[in-house]
N, C-alpha and C positions, 0 to 999 in steps of 0.2 A: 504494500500500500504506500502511497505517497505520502508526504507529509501534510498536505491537505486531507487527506481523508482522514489519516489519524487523528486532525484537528475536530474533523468534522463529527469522526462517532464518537473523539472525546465529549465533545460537547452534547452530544443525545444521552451517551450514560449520561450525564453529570445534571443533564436538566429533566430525565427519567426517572430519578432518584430524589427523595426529599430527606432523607437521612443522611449523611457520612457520618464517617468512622473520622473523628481530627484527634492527631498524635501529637503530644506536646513532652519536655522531657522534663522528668521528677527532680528533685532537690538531689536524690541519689544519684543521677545522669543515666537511671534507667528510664525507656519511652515507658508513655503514660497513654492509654487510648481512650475517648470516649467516644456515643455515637453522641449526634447532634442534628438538630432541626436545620437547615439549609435554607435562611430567608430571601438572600436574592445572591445573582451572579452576572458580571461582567462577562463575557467567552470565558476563555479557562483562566483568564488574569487575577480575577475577585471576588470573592465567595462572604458572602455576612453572613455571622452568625448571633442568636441573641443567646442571653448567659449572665446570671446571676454575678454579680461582682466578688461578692460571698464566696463563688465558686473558687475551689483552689487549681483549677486552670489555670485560671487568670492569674493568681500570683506567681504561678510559672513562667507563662507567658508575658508578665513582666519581665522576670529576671530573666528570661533566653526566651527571643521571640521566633528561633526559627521551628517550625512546624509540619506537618503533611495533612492530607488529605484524600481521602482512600471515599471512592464511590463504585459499587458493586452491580451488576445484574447476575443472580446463581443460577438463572433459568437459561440465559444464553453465554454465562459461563467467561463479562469480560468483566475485565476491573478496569480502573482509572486511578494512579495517585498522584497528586501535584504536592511540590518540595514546595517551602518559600519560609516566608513571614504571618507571623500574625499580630497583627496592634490592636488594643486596648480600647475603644473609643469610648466616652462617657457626657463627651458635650452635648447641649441640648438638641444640637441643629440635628444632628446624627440620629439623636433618640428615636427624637421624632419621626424624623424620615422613615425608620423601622417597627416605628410603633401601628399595634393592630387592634382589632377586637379581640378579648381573650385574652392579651396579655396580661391582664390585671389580676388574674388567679397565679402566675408566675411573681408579679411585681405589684402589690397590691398599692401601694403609694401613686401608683400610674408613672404615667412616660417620665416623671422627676425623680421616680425612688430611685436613690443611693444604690439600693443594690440590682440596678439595672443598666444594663452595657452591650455597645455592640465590639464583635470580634469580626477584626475586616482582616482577611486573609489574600498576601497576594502571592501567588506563584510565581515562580523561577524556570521552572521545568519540570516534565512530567512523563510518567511512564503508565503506556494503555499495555492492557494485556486483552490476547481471544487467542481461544484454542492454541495455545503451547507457546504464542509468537509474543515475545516482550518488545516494544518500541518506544524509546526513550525519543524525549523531543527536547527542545530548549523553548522558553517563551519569552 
């Protein structure tokens, strides 16, 4: 496959998925997985995610913001993970922008509680996987 196409079905897993799997690394420098809700995405550049500030993620992801991002189909058997960064966001404008119905059972203070934040994730490069073939890309 070319490099367009790889871009192309990264981008259908990744927007056929509302889950990943983001990998962040422990105080110990062992990886840390959790899955996560997927609120919105840039192509394979920028992924938000929302997340308790509470969370101890996020005080990882302070001290070491580099990251992955792992999204799956097990029916047709490809994966997608993108390397990168993740920051922190907390200001209003951000909130906002991410803010929904629903969220209020997560962050009961609404789109101003303290313990709500968005996690903006960009990738560097990425590797798709189907049927046995691994294809590392750069972004």
């Amino acid at each position: 496959m070319s490099n367009e196409e790889i871009i192309k079905k990264s981008i259908e897993l990744m927007d056929s998925c509302n889950i990943a799997m983001v990998g962040s690394n422990g105080d110990d420098g062992f990886p840390n997985i959790k899955a996560m809700i997927k609120i919105e995405t840039e192509g394979l550049s920028k992924i938000w995610f929302s997340t308790n500030t509470s969370n101890k993620r996020v005080a990882q992801f302070r001290k070491d913001p580099k990251a992955c991002v792992y999204f799956t189909d097990l029916e047709k058997w490809t994966g997608l993970m993108l390397v990168g960064n993740i920051e922190v966001l907390e200001d209003p404008k951000t909130k906002e922008r991410f803010w929904s119905d629903g969220c209020e059972v997560y962050y009961p203070l609404g789109v101003t509680d303290p313990d709500y934040c968005i996690l903006c994730f960009t990738a560097k490069w990425g590797n798709y996987y189907k049927s046995l073939i691994n294809t590392t890309f750069e972004l």
